[in-house]
Backbone bond lengths (Angstrom), bond angles and torsions (degrees), N, CA, C in turn:
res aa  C-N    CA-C-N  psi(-1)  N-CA   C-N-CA  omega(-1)  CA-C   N-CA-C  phi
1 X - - - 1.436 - - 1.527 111.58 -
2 X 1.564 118.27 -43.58 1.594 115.88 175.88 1.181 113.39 -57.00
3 X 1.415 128.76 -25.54 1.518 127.37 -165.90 1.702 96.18 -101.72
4 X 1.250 141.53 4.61 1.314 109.10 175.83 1.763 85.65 -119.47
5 X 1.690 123.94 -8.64 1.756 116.84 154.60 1.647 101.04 -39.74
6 X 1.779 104.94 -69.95 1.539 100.92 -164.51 1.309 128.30 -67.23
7 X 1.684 114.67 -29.47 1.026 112.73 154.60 1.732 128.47 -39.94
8 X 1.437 115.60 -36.63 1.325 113.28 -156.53 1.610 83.09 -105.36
9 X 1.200 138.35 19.27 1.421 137.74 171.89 1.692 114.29 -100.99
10 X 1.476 91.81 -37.64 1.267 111.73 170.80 1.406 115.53 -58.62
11 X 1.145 122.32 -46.07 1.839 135.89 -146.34 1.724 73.43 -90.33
12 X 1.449 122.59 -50.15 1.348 95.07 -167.49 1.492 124.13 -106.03
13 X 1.534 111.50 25.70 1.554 103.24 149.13 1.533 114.95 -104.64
14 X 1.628 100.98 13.09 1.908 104.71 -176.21 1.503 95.39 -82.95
15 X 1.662 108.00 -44.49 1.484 116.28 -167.17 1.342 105.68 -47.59
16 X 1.838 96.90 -66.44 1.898 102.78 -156.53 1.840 99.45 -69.39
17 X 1.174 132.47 -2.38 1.358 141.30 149.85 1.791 107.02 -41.96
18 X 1.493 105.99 -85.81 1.087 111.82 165.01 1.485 145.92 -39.19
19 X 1.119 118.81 -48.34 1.534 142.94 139.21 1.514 102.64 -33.85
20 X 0.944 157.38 -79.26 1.534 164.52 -57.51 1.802 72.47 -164.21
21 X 0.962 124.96 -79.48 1.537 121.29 -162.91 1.315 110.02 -74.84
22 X 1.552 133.35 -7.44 1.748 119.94 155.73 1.318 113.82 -129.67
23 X 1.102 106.23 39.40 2.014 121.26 169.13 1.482 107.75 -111.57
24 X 1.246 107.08 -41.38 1.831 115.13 -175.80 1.454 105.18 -84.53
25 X 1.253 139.09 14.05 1.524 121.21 -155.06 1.250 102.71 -90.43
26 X 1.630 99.25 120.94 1.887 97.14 178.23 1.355 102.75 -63.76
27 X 1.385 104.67 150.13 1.431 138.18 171.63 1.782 103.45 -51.30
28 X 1.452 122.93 136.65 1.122 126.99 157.76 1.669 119.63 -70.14
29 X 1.067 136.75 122.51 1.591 137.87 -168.44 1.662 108.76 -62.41
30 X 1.413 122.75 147.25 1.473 119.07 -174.47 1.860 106.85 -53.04
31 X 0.904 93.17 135.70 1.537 90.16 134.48 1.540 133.09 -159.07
32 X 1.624 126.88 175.23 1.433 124.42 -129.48 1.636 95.76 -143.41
33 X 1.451 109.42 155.77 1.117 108.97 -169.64 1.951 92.91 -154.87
34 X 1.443 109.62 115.52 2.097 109.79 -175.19 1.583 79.68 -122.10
35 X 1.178 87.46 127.22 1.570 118.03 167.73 1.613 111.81 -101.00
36 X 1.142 118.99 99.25 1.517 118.74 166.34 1.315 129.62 -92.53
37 X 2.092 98.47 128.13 1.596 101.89 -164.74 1.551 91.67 -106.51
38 X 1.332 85.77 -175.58 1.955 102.65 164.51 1.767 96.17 -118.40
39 X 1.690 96.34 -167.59 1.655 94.80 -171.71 1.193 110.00 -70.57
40 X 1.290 108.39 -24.62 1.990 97.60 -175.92 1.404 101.00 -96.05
41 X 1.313 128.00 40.11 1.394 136.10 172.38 1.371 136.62 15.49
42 X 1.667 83.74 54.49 1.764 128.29 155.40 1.372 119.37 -81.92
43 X 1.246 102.90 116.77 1.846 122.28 155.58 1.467 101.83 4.91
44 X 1.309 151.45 131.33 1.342 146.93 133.11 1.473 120.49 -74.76
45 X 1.232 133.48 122.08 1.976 115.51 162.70 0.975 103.36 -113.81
46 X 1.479 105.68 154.44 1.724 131.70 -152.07 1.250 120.41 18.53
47 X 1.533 109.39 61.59 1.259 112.90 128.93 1.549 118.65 -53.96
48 X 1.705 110.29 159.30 1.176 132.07 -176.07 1.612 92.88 -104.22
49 X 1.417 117.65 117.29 1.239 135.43 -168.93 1.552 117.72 -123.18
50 X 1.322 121.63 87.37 1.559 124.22 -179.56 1.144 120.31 -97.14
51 X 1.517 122.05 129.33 1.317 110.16 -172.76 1.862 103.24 -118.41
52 X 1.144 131.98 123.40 1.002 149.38 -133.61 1.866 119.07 -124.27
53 X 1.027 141.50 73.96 1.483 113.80 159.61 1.436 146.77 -10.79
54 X 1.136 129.28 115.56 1.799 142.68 -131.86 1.702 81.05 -69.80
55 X 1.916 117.80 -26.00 1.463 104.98 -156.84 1.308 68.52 -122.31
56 X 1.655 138.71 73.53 1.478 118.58 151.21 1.441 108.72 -63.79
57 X 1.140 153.29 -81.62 1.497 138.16 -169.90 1.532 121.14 10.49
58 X 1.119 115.67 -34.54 1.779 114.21 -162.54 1.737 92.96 -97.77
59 X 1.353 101.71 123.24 1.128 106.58 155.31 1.465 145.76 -43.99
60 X 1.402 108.39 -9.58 1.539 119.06 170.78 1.668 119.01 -108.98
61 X 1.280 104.05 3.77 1.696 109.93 175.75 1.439 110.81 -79.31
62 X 1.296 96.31 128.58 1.666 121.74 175.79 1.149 125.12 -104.52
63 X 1.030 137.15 131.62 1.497 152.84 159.69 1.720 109.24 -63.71
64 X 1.238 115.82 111.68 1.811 118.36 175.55 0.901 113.90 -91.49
65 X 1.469 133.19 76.64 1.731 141.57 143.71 1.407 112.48 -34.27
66 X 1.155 129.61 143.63 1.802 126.47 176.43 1.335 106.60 -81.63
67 X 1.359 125.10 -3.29 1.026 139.39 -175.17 1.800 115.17 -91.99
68 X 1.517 95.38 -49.64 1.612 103.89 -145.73 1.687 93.46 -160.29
69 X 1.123 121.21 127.15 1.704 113.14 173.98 1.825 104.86 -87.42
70 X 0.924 130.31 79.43 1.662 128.76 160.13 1.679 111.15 -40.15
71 X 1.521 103.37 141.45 1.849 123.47 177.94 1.558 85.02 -79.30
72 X 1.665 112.18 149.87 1.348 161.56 -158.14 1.674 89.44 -8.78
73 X 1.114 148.58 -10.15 1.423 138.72 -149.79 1.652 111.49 -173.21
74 X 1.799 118.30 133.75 1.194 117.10 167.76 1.414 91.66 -126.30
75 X 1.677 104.43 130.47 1.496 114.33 171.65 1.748 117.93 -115.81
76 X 1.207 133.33 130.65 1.372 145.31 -141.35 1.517 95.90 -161.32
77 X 1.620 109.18 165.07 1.561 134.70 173.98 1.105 131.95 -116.91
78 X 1.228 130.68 123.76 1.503 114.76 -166.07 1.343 79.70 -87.08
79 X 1.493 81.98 154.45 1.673 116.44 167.16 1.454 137.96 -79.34
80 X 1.197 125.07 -135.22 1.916 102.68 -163.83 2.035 92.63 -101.20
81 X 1.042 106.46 20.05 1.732 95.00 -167.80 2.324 72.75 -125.73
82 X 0.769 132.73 -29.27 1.388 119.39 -159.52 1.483 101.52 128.16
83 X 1.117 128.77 -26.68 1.488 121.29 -151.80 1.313 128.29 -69.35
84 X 1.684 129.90 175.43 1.286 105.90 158.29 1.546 89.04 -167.19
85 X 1.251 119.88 106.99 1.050 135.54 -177.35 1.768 127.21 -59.86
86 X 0.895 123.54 143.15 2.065 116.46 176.57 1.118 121.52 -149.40
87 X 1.187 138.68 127.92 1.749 146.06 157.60 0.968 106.95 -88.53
88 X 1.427 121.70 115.99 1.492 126.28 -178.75 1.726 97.63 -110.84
89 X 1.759 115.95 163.51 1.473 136.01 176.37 1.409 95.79 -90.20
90 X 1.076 126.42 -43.30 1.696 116.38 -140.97 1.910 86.75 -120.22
91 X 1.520 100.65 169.75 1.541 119.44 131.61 1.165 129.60 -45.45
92 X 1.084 152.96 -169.35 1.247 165.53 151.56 1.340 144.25 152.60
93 X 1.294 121.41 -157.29 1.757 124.16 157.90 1.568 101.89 -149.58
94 X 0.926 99.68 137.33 1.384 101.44 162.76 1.460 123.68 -152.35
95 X 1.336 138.16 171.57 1.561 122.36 -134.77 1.974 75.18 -119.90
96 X 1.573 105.78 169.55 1.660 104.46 -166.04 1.897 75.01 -146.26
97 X 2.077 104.14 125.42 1.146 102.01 124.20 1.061 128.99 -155.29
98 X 1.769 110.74 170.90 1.112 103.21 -155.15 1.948 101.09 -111.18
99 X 1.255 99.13 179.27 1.581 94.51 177.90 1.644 110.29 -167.56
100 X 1.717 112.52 102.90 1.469 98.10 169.78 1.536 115.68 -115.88
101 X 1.139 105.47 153.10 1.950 119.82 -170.39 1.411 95.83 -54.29
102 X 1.438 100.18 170.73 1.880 99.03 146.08 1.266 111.08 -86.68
103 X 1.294 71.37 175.67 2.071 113.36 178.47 1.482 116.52 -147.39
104 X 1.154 120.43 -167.85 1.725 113.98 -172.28 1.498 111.58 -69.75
105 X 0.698 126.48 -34.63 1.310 134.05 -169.83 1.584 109.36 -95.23
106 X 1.279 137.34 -3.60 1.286 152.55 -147.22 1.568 102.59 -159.84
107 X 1.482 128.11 58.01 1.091 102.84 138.30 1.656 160.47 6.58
108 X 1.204 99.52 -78.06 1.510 114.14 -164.53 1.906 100.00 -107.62
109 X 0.872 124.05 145.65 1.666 142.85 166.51 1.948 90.23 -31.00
110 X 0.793 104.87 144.57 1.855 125.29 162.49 1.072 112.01 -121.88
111 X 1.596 117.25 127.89 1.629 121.79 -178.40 2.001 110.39 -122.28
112 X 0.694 112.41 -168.94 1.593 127.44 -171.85 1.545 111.79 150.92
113 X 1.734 101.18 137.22 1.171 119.06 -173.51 1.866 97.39 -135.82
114 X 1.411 90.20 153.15 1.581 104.83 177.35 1.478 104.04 -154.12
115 X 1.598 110.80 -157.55 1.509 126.17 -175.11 1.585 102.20 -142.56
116 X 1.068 127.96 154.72 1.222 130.57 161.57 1.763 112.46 -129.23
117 X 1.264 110.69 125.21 1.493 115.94 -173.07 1.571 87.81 -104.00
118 X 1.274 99.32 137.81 1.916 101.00 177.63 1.839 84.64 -125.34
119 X 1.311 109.48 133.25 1.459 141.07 151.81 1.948 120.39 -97.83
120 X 0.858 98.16 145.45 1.815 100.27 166.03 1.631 113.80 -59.34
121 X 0.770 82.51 152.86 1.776 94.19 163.53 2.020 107.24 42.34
122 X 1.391 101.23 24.26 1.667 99.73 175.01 1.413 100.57 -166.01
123 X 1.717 99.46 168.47 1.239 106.57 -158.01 0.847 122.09 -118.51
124 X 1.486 137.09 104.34 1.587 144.79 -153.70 1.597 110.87 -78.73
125 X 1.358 108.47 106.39 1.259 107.88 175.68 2.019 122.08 -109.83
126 X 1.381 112.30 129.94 1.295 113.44 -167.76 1.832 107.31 -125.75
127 X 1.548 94.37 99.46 1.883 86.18 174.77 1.575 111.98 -95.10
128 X 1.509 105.87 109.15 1.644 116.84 162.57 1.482 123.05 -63.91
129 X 1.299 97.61 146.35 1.921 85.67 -176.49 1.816 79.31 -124.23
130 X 1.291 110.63 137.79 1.615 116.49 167.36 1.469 106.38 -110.31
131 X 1.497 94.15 172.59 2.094 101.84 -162.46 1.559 81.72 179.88
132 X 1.401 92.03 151.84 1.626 105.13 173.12 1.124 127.08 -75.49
133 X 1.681 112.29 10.28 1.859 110.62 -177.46 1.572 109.05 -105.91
134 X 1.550 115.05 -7.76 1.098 114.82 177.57 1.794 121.13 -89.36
135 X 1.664 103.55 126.49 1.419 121.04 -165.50 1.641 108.87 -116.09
136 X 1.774 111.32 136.46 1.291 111.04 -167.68 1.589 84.24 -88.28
137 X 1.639 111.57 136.41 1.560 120.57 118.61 1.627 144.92 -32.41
């Protein structure tokens, strides 16, 4: 009888052990990945990439980097594939735009706008396509 007490003492400080170590597991923080195309939906590099609060207007809106919280806006370049990588703190949404100059072949300014929804533990991905008819608000 003492050995199936400890036995059954055992099983249940192994359980709430177990329990206890994959019930509490903090959440991994979002993170995000905007791929910028052109019209024939090719890679862009260095684009001008802003990532923005849905209520940027207010002077006290922050951007949550996992790093660093940035005021109303973080602006970055995608790189030689389009990319532009982010570790975010929080949940959220936040509005994405992008903006590259001309060049020879490109005349006029190129714009593109998107959204980025950030979730926990996944990775929000947003591909912009820019063109010269698109105008920021």
């Amino acid at each position: 009888m003492k050995k199936i007490l400890n036995f059954a003492i055992l099983l249940a400080v192994l359980s709430g052990v177990v329990f206890l170590s994959f019930s509490c597991k903090k959440p991994n923080p979002p993170k995000a990945v905007v791929l910028v195309v052109d019209e024939n939906n090719k890679a862009v590099e260095g684009a001008r990439v802003i990532v923005k609060a849905a209520n940027s207007d207010s002077a006290h809106t922050m951007v949550y980097l996992l790093n660093e919280p940035k005021r109303v806006a973080d602006t970055s370049y995608s790189d030689k594939e389009g990319k532009v990588f982010y570790d975010f703190k929080y949940e959220s949404i936040y509005k994405v735009e992008v903006t590259k100059g001309t060049d020879r072949t490109h005349p006029f300014v190129r714009r593109g706008i998107g959204i980025l929804i950030l979730e926990n533990d996944k990775t929000a991905e947003a591909k912009i396509q820019i063109n010269e008819q698109t105008v920021f608000n």
